[in-house]
C-alpha positions as CSV (number, residue, x, y, z in Angstrom):
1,X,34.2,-2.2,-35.6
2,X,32.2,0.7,-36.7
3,X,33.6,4.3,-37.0
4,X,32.7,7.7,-36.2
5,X,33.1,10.6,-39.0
6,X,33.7,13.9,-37.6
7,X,33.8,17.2,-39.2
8,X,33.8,21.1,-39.0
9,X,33.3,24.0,-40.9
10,X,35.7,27.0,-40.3
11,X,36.6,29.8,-41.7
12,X,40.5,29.6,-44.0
13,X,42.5,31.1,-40.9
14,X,41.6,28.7,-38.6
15,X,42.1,25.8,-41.2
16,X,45.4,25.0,-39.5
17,X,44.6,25.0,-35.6
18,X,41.6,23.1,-36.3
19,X,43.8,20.9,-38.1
20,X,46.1,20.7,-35.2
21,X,43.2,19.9,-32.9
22,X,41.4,16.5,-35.5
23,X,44.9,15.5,-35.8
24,X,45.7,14.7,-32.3
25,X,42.8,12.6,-31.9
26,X,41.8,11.1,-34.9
27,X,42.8,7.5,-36.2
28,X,46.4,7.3,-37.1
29,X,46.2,11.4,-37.5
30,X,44.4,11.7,-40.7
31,X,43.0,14.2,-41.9
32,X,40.8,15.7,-44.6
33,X,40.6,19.2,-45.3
34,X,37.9,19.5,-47.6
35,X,37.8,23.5,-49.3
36,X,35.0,24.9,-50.8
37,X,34.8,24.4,-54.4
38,X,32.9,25.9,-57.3
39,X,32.6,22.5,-60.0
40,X,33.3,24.3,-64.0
41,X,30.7,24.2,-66.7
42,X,33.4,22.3,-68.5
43,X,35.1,19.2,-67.3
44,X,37.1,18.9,-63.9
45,X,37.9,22.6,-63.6
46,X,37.2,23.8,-60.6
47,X,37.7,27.5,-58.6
48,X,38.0,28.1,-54.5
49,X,35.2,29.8,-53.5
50,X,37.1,32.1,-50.3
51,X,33.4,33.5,-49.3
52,X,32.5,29.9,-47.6
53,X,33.9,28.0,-44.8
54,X,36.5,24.8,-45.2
55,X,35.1,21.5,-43.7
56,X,38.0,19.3,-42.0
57,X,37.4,15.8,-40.8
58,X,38.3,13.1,-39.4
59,X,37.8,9.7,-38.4
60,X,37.6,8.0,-34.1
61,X,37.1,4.1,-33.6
62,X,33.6,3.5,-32.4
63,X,35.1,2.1,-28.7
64,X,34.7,2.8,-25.1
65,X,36.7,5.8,-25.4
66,X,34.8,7.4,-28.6
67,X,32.6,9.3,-26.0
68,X,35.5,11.1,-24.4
69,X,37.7,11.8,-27.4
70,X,34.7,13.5,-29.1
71,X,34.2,15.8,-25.7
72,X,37.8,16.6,-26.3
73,X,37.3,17.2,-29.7
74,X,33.9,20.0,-29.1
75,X,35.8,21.2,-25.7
76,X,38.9,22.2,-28.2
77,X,36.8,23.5,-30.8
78,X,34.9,25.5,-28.3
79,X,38.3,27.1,-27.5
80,X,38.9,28.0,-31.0
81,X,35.9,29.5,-32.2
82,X,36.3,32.3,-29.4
83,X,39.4,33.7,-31.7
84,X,38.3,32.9,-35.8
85,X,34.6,31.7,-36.7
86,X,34.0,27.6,-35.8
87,X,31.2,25.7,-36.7
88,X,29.6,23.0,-34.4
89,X,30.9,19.8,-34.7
90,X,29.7,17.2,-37.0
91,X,29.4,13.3,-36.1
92,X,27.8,10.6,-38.3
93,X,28.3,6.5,-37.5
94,X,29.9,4.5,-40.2
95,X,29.3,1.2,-40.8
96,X,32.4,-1.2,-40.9
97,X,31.6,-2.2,-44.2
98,X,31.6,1.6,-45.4
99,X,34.7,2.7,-43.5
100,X,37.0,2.2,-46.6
101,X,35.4,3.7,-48.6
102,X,33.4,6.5,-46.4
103,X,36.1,9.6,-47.2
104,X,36.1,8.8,-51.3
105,X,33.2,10.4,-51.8
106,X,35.0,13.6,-51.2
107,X,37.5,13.6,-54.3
108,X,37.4,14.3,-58.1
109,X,39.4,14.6,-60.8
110,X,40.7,18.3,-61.3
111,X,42.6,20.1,-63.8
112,X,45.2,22.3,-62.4
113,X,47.0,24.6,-64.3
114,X,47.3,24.3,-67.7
115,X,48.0,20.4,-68.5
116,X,48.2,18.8,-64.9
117,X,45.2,16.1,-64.0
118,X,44.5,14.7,-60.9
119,X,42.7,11.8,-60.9
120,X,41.6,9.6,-57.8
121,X,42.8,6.1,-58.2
122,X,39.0,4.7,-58.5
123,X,38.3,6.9,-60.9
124,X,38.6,6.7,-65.0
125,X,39.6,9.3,-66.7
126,X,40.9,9.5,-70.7
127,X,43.7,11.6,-71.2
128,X,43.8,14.4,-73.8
129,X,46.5,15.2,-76.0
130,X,49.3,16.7,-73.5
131,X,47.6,16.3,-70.4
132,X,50.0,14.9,-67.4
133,X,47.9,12.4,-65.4
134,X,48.7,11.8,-61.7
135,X,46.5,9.1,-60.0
136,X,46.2,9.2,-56.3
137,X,44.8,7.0,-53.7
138,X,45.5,9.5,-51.0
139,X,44.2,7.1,-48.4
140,X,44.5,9.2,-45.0
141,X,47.4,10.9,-45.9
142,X,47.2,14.6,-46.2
143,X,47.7,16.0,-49.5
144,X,45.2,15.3,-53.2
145,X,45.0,18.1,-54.7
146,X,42.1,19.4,-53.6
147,X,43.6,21.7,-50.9
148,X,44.5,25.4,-52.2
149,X,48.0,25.2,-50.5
150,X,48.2,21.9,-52.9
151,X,46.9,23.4,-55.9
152,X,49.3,26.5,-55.9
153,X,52.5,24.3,-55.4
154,X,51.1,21.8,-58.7
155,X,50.7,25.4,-60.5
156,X,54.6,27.0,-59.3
157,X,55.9,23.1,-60.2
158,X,54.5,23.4,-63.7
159,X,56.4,26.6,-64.1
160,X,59.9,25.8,-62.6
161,X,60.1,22.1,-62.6
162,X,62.6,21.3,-66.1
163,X,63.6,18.5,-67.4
164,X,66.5,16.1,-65.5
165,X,66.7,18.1,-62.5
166,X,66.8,16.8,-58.6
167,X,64.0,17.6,-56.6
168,X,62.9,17.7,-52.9
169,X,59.5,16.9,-51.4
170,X,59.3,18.2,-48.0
171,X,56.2,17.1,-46.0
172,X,55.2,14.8,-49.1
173,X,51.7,13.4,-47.8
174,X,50.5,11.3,-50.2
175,X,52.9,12.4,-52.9
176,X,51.2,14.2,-55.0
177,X,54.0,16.3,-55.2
178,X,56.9,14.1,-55.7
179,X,54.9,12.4,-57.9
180,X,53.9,15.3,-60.2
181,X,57.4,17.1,-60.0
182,X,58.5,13.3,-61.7
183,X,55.8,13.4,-64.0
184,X,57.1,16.6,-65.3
185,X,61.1,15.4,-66.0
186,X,62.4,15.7,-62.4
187,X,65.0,12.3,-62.6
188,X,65.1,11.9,-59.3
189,X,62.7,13.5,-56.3
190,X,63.3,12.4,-52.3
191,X,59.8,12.8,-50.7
192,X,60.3,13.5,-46.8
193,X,57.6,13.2,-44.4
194,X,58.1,12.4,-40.5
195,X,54.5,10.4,-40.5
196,X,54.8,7.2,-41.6
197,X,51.5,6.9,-43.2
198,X,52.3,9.0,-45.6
199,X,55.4,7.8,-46.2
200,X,53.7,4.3,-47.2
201,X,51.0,6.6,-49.3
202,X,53.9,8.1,-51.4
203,X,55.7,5.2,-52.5
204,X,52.0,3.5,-53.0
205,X,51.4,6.6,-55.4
206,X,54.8,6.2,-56.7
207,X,54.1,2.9,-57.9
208,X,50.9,3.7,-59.0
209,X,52.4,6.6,-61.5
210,X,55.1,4.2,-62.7
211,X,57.6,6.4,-60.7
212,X,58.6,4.3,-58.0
213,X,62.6,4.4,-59.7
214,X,62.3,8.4,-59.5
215,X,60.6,8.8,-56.5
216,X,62.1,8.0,-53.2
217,X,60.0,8.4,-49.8
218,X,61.8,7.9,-46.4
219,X,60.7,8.8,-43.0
220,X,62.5,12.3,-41.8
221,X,62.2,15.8,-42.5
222,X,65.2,18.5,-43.3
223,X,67.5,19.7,-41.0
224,X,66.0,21.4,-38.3
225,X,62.6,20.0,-39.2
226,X,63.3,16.8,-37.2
227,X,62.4,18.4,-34.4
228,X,58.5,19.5,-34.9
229,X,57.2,15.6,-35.3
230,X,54.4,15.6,-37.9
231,X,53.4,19.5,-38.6
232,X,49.8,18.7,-37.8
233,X,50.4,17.1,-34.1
234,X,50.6,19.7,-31.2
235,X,53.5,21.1,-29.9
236,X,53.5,20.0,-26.4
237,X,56.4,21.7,-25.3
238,X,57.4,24.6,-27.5
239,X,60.8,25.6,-25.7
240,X,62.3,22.1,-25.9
241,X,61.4,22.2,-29.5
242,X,63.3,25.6,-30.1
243,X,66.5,23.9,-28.3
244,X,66.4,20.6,-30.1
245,X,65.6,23.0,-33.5
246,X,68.9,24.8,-32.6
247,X,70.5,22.1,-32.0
248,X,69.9,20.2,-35.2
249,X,72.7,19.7,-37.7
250,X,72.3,16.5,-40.2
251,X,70.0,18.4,-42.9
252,X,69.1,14.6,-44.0
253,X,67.9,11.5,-42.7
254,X,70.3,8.6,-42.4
255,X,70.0,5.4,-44.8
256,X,69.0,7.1,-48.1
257,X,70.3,5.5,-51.3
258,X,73.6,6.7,-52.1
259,X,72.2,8.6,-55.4
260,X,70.4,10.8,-53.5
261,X,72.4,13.7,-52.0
262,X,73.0,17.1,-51.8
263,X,72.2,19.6,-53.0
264,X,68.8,20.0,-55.0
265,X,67.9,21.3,-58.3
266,X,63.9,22.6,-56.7
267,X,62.8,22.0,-53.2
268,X,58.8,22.2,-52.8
269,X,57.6,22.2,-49.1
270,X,53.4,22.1,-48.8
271,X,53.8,22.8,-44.6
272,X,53.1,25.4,-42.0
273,X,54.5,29.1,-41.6
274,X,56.4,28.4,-38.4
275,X,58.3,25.1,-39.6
276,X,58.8,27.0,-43.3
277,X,60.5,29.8,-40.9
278,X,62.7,26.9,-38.8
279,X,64.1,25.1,-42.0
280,X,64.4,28.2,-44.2
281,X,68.4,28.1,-43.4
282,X,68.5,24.3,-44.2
283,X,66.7,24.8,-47.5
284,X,69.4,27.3,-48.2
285,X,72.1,25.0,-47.5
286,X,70.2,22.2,-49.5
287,X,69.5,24.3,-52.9
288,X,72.4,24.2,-55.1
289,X,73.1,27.9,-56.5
290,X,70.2,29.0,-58.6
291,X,68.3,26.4,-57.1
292,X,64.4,27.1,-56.9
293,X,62.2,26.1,-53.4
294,X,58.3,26.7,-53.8
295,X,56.8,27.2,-50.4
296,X,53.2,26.9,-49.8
297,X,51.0,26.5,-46.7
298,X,51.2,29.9,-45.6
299,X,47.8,31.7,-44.3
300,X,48.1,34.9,-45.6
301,X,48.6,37.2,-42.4
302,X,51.6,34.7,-41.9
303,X,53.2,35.7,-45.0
304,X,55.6,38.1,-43.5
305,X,57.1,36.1,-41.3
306,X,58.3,33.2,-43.9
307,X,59.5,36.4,-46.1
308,X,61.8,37.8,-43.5
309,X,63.2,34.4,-42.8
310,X,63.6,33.8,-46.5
311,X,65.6,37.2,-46.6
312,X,67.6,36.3,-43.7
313,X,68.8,33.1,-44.9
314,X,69.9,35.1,-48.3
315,X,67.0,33.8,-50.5
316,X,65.7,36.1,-53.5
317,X,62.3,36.3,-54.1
318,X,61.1,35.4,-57.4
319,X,56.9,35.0,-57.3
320,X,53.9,34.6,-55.1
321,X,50.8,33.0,-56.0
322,X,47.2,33.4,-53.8
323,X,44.4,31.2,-54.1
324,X,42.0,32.9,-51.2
325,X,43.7,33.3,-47.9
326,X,46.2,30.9,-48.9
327,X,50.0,32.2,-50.2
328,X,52.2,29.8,-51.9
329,X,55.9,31.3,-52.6
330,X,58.8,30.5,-54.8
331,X,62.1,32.0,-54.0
332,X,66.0,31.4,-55.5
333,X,68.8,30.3,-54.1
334,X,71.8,33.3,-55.5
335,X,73.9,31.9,-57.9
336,X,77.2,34.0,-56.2
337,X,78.2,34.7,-52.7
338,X,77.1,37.4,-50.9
339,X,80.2,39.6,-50.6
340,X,81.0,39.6,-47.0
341,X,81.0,42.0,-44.4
């Protein structure tokens, strides 16, 4: 079978409806969200360059229905590019013998913050002195590295990850979190994603970091979470969703080892404003007193709404970091009660 590789440039806003849109039709619901990037005069440093467009892509099975899915595709995108800037779609065949390999050529190492590499798994790289190497092979599992929203939580983890604490990944993708929060002393870090795929991805990743004992991956998301499905498919009825949200009260999945429990040391979730907004009281309820949670994912003019649900749910804020029109946040848990009213 032969494939089709589809792609789009768009501006950062529209990053996540675009998303939304490749998602829903693509195979198995990968994605690649490929930023602009301007390559260092040194080694794998690299800066976002917020003046050009993101390309996203994904990937169709060359069959009788490829025809029709990629109408869908340029009727959807038609529809977005009347509210932020769209480009026209994008379509290249790919020969079955290419198809594994066909999305590779899209990854590199980087250097990200001060001592954390990221290296694709087909790539060599020689470590210096303190650098912390993690390999992925992020298949199509969303999350490398090379996304901004990635790149700021990799920077907050550096900063408030320590040595022996518990740690949540929520919305892991291919673990590059989980992974790298391990790397950096975590003893033990639950990855949570409700897509499968990227379940599999993580403990691949896991494995191929030597963390597979510290890192844990299971299906499921956090409390209230549940109930959106995997953050990049489309909400097909948003009301139900708010009542089943509501209704939601196990904050974790069933069948996880018995050493992993409540609460956490650090929670890091890599997601969307809206489900940040829905599970800001479960991460509450999950962070242990003085407990940290790094959110990132968040377009910029989105912000304000994940910092009034922080403040509603008691959280303290503590830092923001921006990488172009992208807003990563770390908040704390209180180490009191609030008195009451």
């Amino acid at each position: 079978m032969n494939w089709l590789e589809l792609s789009v440039a768009c501006d950062a806003e529209a990053v996540e409806s675009v998303s939304e849109l490749l998602a829903r039709y693509g195979y198995n619901g990968g994605v690649v969200v490929e930023p602009p990037i301007i390559p260092g005069d040194d080694g794998p440093e690299y800066r976002y360059d917020p003046m050009r467009p993101v390309t996203v892509r994904t990937y169709l099975a060359l069959d009788e229905s490829a025809e029709e899915t990629r109408a869908r595709i340029e009727q959807g995108l038609w529809l977005l590019g009347m509210i932020r800037p769209v480009g026209q779609l994008q379509v290249r065949q790919i020969e079955e013998e290419d198809w594994a390999n066909a999305w590779k050529q899209y990854y590199t190492i980087q250097r990200i913050g001060e001592r954390m590499m990221i290296v694709p798994s087909w790539l060599d790289y020689e470590p210096q002195h303190d650098d912390l190497v993690v390999r992925i092979d992020p298949g199509m599992a969303f999350g490398t590295g090379l996304h901004p929203t990635t790149q700021l939580c990799l920077r907050a983890l550096e900063q408030y990850v320590t040595p022996g604490i518990t740690a949540l990944d929520l919305g892991c993708g291919s673990g590059i979190l989980a992974i790298t929060a391990a790397r950096l002393g975590a003893a033990r870090v639950l990855a949570l994603d409700t897509d499968p795929i990227a379940v599999e991805a993580t403990r691949a990743n896991a494995a191929l970091n030597d963390m597979a004992d510290v890192v844990i991956a299971a299906q499921g998301s956090l409390g209230r979470g549940a109930a959106f499905g995997h953050w990049l498919q489309p909400t097909t009825d948003r009301s139900d969703q708010e009542t089943s949200t509501a209704e939601s009260s196990a904050l974790l999945p069933d069948s996880l080892p018995p050493d992993v429990a409540l609460p956490f040391d650090l929670i890091v979730a890599n997601i969307i404003a809206r489900v940040l907004v829905a599970v800001a009281p479960d991460c509450v309820a999950a962070l242990r007193p003085g407990g940290i949670l790094i959110s990132s994912g968040i377009i910029a003019e989105r912000e304000s709404e994940v910092v009034a649900a922080y403040a509603a749910a008691g959280l303290e804020p503590v830092t923001r970091y921006q990488e172009g029109d992208w807003v990563a946040l770390v908040h704390r848990k209180p180490s009191y009660a609030p008195p009451s009213a």
